[in-house]
N, C-alpha and C positions, 0 to 999 in steps of 0.2 A: 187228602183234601176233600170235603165235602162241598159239592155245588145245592142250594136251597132252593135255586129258582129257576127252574126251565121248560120249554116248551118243546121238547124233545119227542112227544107222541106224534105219530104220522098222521094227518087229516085229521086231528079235531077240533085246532085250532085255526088262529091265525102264524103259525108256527111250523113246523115240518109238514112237507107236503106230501112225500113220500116214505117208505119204506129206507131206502136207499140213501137219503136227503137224512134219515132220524140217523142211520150208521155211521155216516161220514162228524156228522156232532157229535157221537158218544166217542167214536177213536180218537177224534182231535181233544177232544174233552181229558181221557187220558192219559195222552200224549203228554198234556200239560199237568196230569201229577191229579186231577180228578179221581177219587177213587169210589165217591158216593154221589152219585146224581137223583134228586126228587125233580119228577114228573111233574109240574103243574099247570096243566091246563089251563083254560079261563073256563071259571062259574059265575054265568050272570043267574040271577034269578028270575030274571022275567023271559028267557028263553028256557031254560030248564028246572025243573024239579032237582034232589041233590040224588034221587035215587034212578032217573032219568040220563042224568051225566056221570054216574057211576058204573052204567051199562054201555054209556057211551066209550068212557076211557075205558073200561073193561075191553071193548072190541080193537080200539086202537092200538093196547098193549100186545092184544095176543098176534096183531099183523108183524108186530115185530121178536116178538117172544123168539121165534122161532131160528133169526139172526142174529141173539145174542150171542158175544164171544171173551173169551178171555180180555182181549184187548179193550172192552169196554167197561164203563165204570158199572159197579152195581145199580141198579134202576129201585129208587122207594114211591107207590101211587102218591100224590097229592091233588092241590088244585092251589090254584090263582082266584080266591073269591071276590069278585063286585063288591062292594060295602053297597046295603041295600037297608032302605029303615025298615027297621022290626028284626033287623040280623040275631040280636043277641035273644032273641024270643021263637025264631023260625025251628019248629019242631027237629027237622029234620038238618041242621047245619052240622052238627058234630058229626055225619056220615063223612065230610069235608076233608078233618083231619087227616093230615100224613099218616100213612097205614104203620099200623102199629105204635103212634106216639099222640100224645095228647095237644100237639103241634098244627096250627093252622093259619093260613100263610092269607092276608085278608092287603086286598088293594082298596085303596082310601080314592075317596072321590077325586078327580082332577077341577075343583073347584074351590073357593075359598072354604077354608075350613071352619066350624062352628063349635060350639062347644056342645050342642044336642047329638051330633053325628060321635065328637070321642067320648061322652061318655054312654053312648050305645055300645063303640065297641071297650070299652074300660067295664061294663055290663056282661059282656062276651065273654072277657077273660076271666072273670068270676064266678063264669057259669061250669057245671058240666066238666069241670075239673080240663079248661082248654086252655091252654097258653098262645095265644097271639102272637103272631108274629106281623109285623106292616112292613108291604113289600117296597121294594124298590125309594128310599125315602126319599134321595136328590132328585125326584122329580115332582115332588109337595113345596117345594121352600116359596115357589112363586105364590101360592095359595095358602101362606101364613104359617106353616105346619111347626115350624121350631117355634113358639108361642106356647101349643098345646103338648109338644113332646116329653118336659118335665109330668107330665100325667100321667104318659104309657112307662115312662120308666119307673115313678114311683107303685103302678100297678102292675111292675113286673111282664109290662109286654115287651116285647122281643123288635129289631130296629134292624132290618135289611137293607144292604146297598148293593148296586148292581157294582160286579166288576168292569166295565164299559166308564162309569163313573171316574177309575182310579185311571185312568190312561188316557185321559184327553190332553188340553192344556194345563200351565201351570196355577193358573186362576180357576179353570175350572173345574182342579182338581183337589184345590185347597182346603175349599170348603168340609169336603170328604174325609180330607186327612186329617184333618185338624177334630172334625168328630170322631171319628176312630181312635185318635192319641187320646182322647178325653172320655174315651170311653161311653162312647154315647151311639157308638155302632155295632151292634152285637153278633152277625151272622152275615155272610157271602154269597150271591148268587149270581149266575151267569145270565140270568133272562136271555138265554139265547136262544133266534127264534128260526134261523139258519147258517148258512155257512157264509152268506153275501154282504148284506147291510148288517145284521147282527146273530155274528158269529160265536162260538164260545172262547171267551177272553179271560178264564181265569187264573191262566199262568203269568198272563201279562201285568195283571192286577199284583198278585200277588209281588211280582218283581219290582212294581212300584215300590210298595208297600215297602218291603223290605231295606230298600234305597233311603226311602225319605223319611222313614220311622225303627226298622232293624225288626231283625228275627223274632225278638222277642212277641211282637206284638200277632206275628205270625203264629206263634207257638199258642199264646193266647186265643186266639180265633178256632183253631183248630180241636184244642180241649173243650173248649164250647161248642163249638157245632156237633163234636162226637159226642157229649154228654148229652146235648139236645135233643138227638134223633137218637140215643142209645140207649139213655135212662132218665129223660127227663129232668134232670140235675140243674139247672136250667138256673144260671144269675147273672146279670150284664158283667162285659170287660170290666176290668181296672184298667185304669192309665198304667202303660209302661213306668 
């Protein structure tokens, strides 16, 4: 199981605070069957440069470099980017991507959404050979976002939900599953930011899932996310 979304780096976010604090999230991470976890930090752009925060999480990784163990899942760099206007023009964005893959994981404003902001980033995904990903999506629906989402999937952007999403209640879990069976959610992450208020939850997710839609859909998640991060292969679920 691959995790997409985490904050798992000690000190450079609002996320693991320490050393110690980043170890106790990657065990419990593969505890629950985690076998690939991406790193991603927050990139705002009006506090750093993309080569500024590339030195940053450079230094954050190497405090932990050193306590990595068998017991934890593999670590890939990424980031959690701001959506800022001029994203898909910003010289230096493509530094962003998930190391190694043409994949970049881009957070949408928490406000009502327009049609100037998605076809900035529908601009993004066409550029520089990136593939998009939009994080975390159950937390856009207040701010109109299923409206413009027929857009990212007809330009082949990528559709994140946090696992936290799939384990609340049964109404506030609906929503979620109900996109998932219809194929309109395409990748998994833990946005986990510690072990207290938000922990890593992806086994829990997972066992929803399973419950309320069946393995299959499981099975499906997982050959996309390994083709995503492994070869770019990259095309939304199908409905079970």
């Amino acid at each position: 199981m691959i995790d997409f979304h985490s904050h798992i780096l000690p000190g450079i976010d609002d996320g693991s605070k320490s050393v110690e604090e980043s170890c106790q999230m990657l065990r419990t991470s593969f505890l629950q069957g985690v076998s690939q976890i991406v790193a991603t930090p927050h990139f705002y752009a009006e506090d750093n440069s993309p080569k500024r925060f590339l030195e940053r999480r450079r230094r954050a990784f190497e405090k932990l470099e050193p306590h990595l163990d068998s017991d934890m899942p593999e670590i890939f760099l990424g980031a959690e980017v701001k959506y800022f206007e001029g994203i898909s023009r910003a010289e230096d964005v493509g530094l962003l991507k998930i190391e190694g893959t043409p994949l970049i994981l881009i957070e949408m404003p928490f406000m009502t959404w327009n049609q100037r902001m998605v076809s900035e980033v529908v601009e993004l995904a066409s550029a520089r050979r990136t593939k998009v990903i939009i994080a975390h999506v159950e937390r856009y629906f207040r701010f109109g976002a299923e409206r413009f989402l027929p857009e990212f999937y007809k330009n082949g952007i990528l559709i994140q939900a946090n696992a936290e999403s799939f384990v609340g209640g049964y109404f506030a879990t609906r929503k979620v599953m109900n996109m998932l069976k219809d194929g309109r959610i395409d990748i998994l992450g833990s946005d986990c930011h510690n072990m207290t208020s938000r922990p890593p939850l992806m086994g829990d997710a997972r066992k929803e899932i399973s419950k309320r839609i069946g393995d299959n859909m499981l099975d499906k998640l997982d050959e996309k996310a390994y083709n995503s991060l492994y070869s770019g292969n990259i095309q939304h679920v199908t409905e079970v």
